[in-house]
C-alpha positions, -999 to +999 in steps of 0.1 A: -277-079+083-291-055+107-297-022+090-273-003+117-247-020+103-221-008+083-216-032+054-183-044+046-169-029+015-148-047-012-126-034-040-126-052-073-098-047-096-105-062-131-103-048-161-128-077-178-164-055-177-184-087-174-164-104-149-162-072-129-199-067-131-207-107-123-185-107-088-202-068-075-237-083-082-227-116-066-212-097-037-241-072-030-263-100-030-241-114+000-243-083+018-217-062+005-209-031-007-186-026-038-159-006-058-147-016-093-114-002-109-104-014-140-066+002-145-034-004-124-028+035-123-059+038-103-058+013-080-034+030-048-054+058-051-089+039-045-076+017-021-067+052+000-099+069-004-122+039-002-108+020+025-119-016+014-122-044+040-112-066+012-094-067-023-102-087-053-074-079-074-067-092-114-030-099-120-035-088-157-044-051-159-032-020-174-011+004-167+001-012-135+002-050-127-023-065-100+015-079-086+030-042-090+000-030-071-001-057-046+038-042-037+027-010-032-006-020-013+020-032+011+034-004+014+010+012+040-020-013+045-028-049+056-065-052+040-068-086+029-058-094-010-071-122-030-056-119-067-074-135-099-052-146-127-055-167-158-018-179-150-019-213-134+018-218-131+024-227-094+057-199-098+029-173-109+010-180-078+043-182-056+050-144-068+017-135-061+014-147-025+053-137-016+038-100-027+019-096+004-018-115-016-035-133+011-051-159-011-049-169-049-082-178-076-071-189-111-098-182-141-122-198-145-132-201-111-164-205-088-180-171-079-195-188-048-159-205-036-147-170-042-174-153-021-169-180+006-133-173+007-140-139+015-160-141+038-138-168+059-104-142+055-129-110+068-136-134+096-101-137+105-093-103+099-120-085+117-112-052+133-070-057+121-072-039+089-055-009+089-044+024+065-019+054+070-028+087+054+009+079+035+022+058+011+057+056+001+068+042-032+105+043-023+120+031-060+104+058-075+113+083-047+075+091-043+052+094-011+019+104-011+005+117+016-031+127+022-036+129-019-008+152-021+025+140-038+062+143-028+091+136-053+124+132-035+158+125-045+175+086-042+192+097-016+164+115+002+146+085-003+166+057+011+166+078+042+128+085+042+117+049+039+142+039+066+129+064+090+094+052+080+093+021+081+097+023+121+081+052+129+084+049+167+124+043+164+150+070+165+181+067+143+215+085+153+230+093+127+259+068+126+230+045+121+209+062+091+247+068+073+253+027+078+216+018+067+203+039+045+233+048+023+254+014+027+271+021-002+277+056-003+308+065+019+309+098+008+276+108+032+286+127+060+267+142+094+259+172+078+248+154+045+218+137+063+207+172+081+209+189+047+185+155+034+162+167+067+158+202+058+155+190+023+125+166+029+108+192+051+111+218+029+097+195+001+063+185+025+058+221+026+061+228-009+037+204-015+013+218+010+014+196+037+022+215+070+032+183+092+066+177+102+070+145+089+111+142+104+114+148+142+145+158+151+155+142+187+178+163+210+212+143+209+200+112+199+192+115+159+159+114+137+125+096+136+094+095+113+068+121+128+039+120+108+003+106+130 
């Protein structure tokens, strides 16, 4: 690899030491530069900060399952995901793939099979992996948002993560009542601006000065944050 060049960086998740330790030697030898996390709790977090071109991730881990963390990897990246399990059930490996993993390893397994299925998925994904500065963790009414957290309400949520998830759409508001509170006929207009100023308020409490609602002059609402 020509010294100019950045090396590609993967994240192992694995809570085994010596397994951990094996696959980062193996993968620096192949070029690579490496991250280990050994706890679900951590894993969102370093997947943020460290921006990994690739994920090795264990299904069994503390805290926080590799298949719970998969979810909320989702959630606001496409990096690449191979999960490691002991589970060899082809139901276990069903979950694991319909959660957003890109490929599936059961234990034992080949450290050189799983360095060479690396390497072909970074091939196919060169120059498409992307991050946002914000995650949202809409069942537990949580974004996150440049390190700093927001807790909102169920409602406030439902209408966050609709706005979100297609940022460059505007919502009237006949449309965020009959999508993001189906269920709930007792929402009104003046409900969802109250949710608005609610939200708002609740980014700048946390200390982030973005708007992240814009409000759209006689059409409705749309996710603002860049």
């Amino acid at each position: 690899m020509n010294d100019t060049q950045e090396k590609q960086k993967i994240l192992i998740v694995e809570d085994d030491i010596d397994i951990a330790e094996s696959l980062a030697l193996f993968y620096r030898h192949h070029d690579f530069e490496t991250l280990h996390v050994d706890d679900g709790a951590h894993v969102i977090q370093a997947v943020s900060t460290y921006q990994p071109n690739l994920i090795v991730l264990d299904v069994m881990l503390p805290n926080k399952t590799g298949i719970e963390c998969c979810e909320e990897i989702r959630q606001f990246s496409n990096v690449p995901i191979i999960m490691l399990t002991a589970k060899v059930n082809q139901s276990d490996k069903n979950i694991g793939l319909s959660t957003g993993a890109d490929d599936y390893l059961c234990k034992p397994f080949d450290t050189m099979e799983l360095i060479l299925r690396s390497k072909s998925i970074l091939a196919r994904s060169q120059g498409t992996v992307s991050f946002s500065k914000l995650t949202v963790v809409p069942e537990k009414g949580k974004v996150i948002y440049q390190d700093k957290k927001v807790e909102l309400s169920t409602l406030e949520a439902s209408l966050f993560s609709l706005l979100h998830n297609k940022p460059e759409r505007i919502y009237s508001r006949d449309e965020i009542l009959n999508l993001a509170y189906p269920q709930d006929r007792h929402i009104t207009d003046r409900t969802i601006d109250s949710h608005v100023k609610k939200i708002r308020n609740k980014f700048k409490e946390a200390g982030i000065t973005e708007n992240p609602i814009e409000s759209v002059y006689g059409a409705g609402y749309r996710f603002y944050l860049r």
